[in-house]
C-alpha positions in Angstrom: 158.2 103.9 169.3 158.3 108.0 169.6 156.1 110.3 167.9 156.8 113.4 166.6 154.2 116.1 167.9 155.5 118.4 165.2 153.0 117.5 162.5 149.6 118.7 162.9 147.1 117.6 160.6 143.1 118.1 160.8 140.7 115.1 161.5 136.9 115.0 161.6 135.0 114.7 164.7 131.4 114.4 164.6 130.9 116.6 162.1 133.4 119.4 162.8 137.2 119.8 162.1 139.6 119.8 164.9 142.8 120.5 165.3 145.1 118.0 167.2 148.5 117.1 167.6 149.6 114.5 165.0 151.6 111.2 165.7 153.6 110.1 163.5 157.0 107.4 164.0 160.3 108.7 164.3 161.4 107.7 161.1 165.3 107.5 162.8 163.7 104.7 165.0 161.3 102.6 162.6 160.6 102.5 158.1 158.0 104.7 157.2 154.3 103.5 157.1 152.2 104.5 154.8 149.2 106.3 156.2 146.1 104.0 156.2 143.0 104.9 154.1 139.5 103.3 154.0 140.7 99.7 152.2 143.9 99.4 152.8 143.6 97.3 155.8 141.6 94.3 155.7 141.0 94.6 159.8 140.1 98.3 159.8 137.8 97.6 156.9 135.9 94.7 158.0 135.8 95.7 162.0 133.3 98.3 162.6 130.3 95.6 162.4 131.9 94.3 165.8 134.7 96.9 167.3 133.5 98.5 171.1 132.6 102.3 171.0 136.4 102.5 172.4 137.8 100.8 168.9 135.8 103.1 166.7 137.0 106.3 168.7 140.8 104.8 168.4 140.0 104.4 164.8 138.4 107.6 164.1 141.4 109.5 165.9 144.1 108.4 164.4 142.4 107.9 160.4 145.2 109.7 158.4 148.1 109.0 160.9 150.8 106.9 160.4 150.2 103.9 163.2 150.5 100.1 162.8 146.8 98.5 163.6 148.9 96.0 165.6 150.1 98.9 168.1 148.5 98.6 171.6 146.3 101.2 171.6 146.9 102.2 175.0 150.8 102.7 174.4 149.6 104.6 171.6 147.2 107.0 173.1 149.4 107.6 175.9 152.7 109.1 173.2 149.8 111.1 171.5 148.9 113.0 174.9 152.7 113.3 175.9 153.3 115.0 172.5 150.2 117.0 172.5 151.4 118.1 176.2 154.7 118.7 174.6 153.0 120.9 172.1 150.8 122.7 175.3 153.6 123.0 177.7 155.8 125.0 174.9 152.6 127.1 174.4 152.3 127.7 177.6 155.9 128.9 178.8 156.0 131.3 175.8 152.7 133.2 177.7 154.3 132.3 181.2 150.8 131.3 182.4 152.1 129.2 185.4 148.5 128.5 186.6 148.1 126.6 183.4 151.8 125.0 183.3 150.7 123.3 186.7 147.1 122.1 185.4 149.0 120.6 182.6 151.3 118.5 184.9 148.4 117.6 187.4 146.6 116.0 183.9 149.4 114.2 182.8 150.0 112.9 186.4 146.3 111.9 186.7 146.6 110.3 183.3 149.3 108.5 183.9 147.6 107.1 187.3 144.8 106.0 185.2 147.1 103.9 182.5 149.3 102.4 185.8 145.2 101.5 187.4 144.6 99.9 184.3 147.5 98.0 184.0 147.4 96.7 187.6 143.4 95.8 187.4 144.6 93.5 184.1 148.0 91.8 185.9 145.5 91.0 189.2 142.8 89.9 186.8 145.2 87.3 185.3 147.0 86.4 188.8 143.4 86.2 190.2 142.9 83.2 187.0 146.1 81.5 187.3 145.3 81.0 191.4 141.5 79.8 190.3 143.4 77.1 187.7 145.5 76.4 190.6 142.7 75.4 193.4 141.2 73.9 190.8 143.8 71.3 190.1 144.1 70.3 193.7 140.4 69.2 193.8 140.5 67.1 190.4 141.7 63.9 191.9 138.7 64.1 194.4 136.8 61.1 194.4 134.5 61.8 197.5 131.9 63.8 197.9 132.2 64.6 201.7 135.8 65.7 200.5 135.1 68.1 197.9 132.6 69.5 199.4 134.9 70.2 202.8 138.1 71.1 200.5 136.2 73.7 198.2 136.4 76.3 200.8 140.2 75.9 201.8 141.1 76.1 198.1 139.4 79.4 197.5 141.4 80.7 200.5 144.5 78.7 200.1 144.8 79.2 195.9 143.0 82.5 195.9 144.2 84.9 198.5 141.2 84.9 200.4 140.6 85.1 204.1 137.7 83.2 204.7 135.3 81.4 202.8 132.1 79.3 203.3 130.2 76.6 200.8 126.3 76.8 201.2 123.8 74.4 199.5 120.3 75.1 198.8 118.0 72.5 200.8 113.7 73.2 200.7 114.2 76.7 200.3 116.8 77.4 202.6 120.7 78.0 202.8 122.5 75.1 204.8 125.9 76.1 205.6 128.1 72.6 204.3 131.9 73.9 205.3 133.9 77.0 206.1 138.0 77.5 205.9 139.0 80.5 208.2 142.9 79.5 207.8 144.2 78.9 211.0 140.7 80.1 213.6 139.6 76.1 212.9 137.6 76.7 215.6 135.7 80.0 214.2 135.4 78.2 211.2 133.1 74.7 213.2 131.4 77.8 215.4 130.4 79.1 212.0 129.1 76.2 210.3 127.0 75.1 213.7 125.5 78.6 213.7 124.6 78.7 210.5 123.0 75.6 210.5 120.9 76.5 213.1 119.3 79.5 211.3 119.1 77.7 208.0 118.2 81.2 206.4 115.3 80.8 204.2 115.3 81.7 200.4 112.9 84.9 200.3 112.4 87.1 198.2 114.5 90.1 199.3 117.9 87.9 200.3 120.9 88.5 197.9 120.9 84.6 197.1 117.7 84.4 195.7 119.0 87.3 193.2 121.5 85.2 192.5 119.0 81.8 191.8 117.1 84.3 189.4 119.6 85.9 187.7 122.7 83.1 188.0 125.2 85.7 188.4 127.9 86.3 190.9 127.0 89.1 194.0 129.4 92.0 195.5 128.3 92.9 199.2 130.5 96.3 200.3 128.6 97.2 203.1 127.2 94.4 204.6 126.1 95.9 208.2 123.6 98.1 206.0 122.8 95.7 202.9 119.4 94.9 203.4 119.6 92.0 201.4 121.9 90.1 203.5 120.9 87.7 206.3 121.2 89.4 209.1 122.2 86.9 211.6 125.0 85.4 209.7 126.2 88.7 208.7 126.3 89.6 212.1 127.7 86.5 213.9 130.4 86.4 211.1 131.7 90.1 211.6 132.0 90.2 208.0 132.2 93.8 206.1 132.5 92.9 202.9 132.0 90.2 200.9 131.4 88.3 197.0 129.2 85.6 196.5 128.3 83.2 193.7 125.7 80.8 192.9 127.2 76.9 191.9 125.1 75.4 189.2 126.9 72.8 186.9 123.3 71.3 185.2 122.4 74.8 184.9 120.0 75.1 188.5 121.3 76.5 191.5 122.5 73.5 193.9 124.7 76.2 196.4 126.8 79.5 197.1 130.4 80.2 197.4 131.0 83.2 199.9 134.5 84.8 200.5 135.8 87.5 202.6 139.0 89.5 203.5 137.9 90.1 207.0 141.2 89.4 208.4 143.2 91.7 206.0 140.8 94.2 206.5 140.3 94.7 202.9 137.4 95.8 200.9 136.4 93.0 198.5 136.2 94.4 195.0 135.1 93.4 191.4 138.2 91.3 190.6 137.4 89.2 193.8 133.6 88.6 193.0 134.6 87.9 189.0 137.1 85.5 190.9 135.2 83.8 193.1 132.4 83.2 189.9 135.0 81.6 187.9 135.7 79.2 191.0 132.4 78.3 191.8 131.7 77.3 188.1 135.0 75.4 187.9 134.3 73.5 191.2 130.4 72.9 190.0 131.8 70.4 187.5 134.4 69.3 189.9 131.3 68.3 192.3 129.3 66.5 189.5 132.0 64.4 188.5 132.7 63.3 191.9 129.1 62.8 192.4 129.2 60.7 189.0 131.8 58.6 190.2 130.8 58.0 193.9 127.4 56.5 192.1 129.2 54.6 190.0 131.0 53.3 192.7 128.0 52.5 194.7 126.4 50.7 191.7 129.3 48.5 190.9 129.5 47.7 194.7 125.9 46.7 193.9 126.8 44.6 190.9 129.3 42.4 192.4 127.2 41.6 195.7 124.5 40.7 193.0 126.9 38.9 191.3 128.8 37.1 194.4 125.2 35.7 195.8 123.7 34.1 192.1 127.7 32.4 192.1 126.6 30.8 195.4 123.6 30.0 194.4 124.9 28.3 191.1 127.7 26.9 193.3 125.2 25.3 196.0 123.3 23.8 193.0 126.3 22.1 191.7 127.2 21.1 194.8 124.2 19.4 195.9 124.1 15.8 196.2 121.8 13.9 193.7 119.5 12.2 195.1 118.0 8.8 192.8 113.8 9.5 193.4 110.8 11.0 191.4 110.5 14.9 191.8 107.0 15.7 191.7 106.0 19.2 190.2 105.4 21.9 192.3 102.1 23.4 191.6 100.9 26.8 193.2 97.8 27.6 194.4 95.3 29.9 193.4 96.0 32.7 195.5 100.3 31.9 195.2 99.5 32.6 191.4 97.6 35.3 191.8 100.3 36.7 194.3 103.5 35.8 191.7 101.3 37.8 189.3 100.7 41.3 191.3 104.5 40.8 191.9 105.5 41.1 188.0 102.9 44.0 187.4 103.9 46.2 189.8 107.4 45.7 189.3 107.2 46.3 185.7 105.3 49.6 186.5 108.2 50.6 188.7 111.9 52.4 187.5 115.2 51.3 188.6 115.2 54.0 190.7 111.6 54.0 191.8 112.1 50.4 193.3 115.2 51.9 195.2 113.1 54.4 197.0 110.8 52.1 197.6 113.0 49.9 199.4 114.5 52.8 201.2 111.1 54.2 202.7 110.1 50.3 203.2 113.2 50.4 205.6 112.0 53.3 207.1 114.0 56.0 205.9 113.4 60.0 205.3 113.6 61.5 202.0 117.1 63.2 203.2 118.4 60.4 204.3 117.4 58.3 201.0 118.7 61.2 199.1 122.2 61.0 200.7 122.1 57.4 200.0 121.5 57.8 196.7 123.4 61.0 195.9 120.6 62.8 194.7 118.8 65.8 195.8 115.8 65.5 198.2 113.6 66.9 195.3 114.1 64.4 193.5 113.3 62.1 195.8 109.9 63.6 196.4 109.3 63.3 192.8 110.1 59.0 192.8 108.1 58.9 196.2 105.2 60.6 194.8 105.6 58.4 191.4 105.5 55.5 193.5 102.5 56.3 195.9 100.5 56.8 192.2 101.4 53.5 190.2 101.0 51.5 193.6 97.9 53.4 194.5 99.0 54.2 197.7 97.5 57.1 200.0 100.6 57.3 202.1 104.1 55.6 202.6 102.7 53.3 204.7 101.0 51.8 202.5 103.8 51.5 200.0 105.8 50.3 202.2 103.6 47.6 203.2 103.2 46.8 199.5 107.2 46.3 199.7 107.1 44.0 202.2 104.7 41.6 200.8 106.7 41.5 197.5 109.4 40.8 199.2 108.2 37.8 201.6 106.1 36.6 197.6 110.2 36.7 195.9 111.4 34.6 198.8 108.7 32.4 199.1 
């Protein structure tokens, strides 16, 4: 499309009259159009309840010219100011103000910088999405936990065009540092990860991450030697200078942080990366739940056939018994036996599924981590069941419950 800067009509602009440079088709390129009016087009009509502040300008500058709503605006704008230059320039060489001439060309230069900025934000905007589908993918046929949770950080530098990249999950109010990818510096990246998990930062108030818990938004660190709200020691062992975090939460609560860097390109991380790195972290959030999902129901169907293989030898060593041609007097329990077989069922009705795990678990003498890794579930939650437990079993400590445990268990087998 070319305009024609001829024309030059007069447009409102809050409240006074202007005069600007028209733009209006060639009509030796395209038909006429007729110039739009209030009503005439069903989009322009209905749109101001929702356009930007950028749409109603558009709209308001061009009301009376002859341009099709389906234009890009940008292309659009960008003929108006060549013809209004056009318009300038011939102004201009008829006073031979030279000064002028060159202020003219600097602002068309500068303009055009801006539109090529623009376009080249949006093209690594979509690149950045494509590469974030693309990591993605790779981790979809994960079905273990201890591999996701390794893989996450090579995809964000493999798929994304990162440098380096770390996965942190939160753990009592501290950061513990799961896995790194530093591409080929393997060993930087096991140096980083046994560092970090010796300082287990803790969650404070002025550290970026618990911004991020409170607000669950992403995080763009430029200057991290002087960010106060960094950890320090991390920072500094890592030799990072730049960075974008951002929070992983598939239920909706903070459960980890994504870091990334382009320490080795020497690059300054911008907005794209952070928005980048955000999309990725939600995307691998439900990656990690579904694995978790599965790895459980793994784990209970594992459960179910044991369950199942040991009643099939019992019913097998029932059948298989021989008979044996005598009077089989009645068993009958004492008192106390009774009295046992009774406590057994009321407490065991009182119990979950799940509360009867734990209680196995810390019977066997386990810690809440370790009975939440075996479980797959937080340690949180654990402390919750233990402390349910400890209450319907009147308990003071685990001692106790666990003691508890082990008499139900010698009543079953008896």
């Amino acid at each position: 499309m070319r305009l024609d800067p001829t024309i030059r009509p007069r447009i409102a602009g809050d409240g006074r009259t202007v005069e600007v440079v028209t733009v209006a088709r060639d009509v030796s390129e395209t038909p006429p159009v007729t110039a739009l009016r209030d009503g005439d087009h069903p989009g322009w009509a209905s749109r101001p309840a929702r356009e930007s502040a950028a749409e109603r300008r558009y709209r308001e500058a061009f009301d009376g010219c002859d341009i099709d709503p389906t234009d890009d605006p940008v292309g659009v704008v960008t003929e108006a100011v060549e013809a209004k230059a056009t318009v300038l320039r011939a102004a201009l060489e008829r006073t031979g103000d030279v000064g002028a001439l060159a202020a003219l060309d600097a602002v068309l230069d500068l303009t055009a910088l801006e539109r090529e900025l623009i376009e080249d934000g949006a093209r690594r905007r979509t690149f950045a999405l494509l590469q974030v589908q693309e990591g993605l993918s790779k981790l979809r046929y994960v079905d273990d936990v201890a591999t996701i949770v390794d893989r996450a950080p090579r995809e964000m530098v493999e798929s994304c065009g990162f440098d380096r990249a770390v996965l942190f999950r939160v753990h009592d109010g501290t950061m513990v540092m799961e896995s790194a990818y530093f591409g080929d510096d393997r060993e930087g990246a096991e140096k980083m990860v046994a560092f970090a998990q010796a300082v287990a930062p803790p969650l404070d108030h002025m550290l970026l991450e618990t911004q991020m818990i409170r607000r669950h938004a992403p995080a763009l660190v430029t200057d991290a030697r002087n960010d106060p709200r960094v950890n320090r020691p991390i920072i500094d062992f890592s030799l990072t200078h730049s960075y974008v975090a951002a929070p992983i939460m598939p239920t909706g609560k903070v459960i980890g942080f994504l870091h990334a860097d382009r320490l080795y390109s020497g690059r300054t991380v911008d907005e794209i990366d952070r928005d980048t790195v955000w999309a990725f972290a939600e995307g691998f959030g439900y990656a990690y739940e579904r694995t978790v999902l599965l790895e459980r129901m793994r784990r209970q169907h594992a459960e179910v056939r044991r369950a199942l293989a040991s009643a099939d030898e019992a019913v097998r060593a029932l059948q298989d018994a021989d008979l044996d041609l005598r009077k089989i007097e009645p068993v009958e329990r004492s008192p106390a036996a009774q009295s046992l077989a009774d406590i057994q069922t009321r407490v065991l009705s009182m119990l979950t599924r799940r509360e009867v795990e734990v209680l196995r678990l810390m019977a066997a003498g386990r810690t809440n981590q370790q009975i939440a890794d075996e479980l797959v579930i937080s340690a949180g939650t654990v402390k919750s069941h233990v402390k349910r437990v400890l209450r319907k079993l009147r308990a003071t400590n685990r001692a106790e419950a666990a003691s508890a445990y082990v008499r139900l268990a010698i009543g079953q087998q008896g």
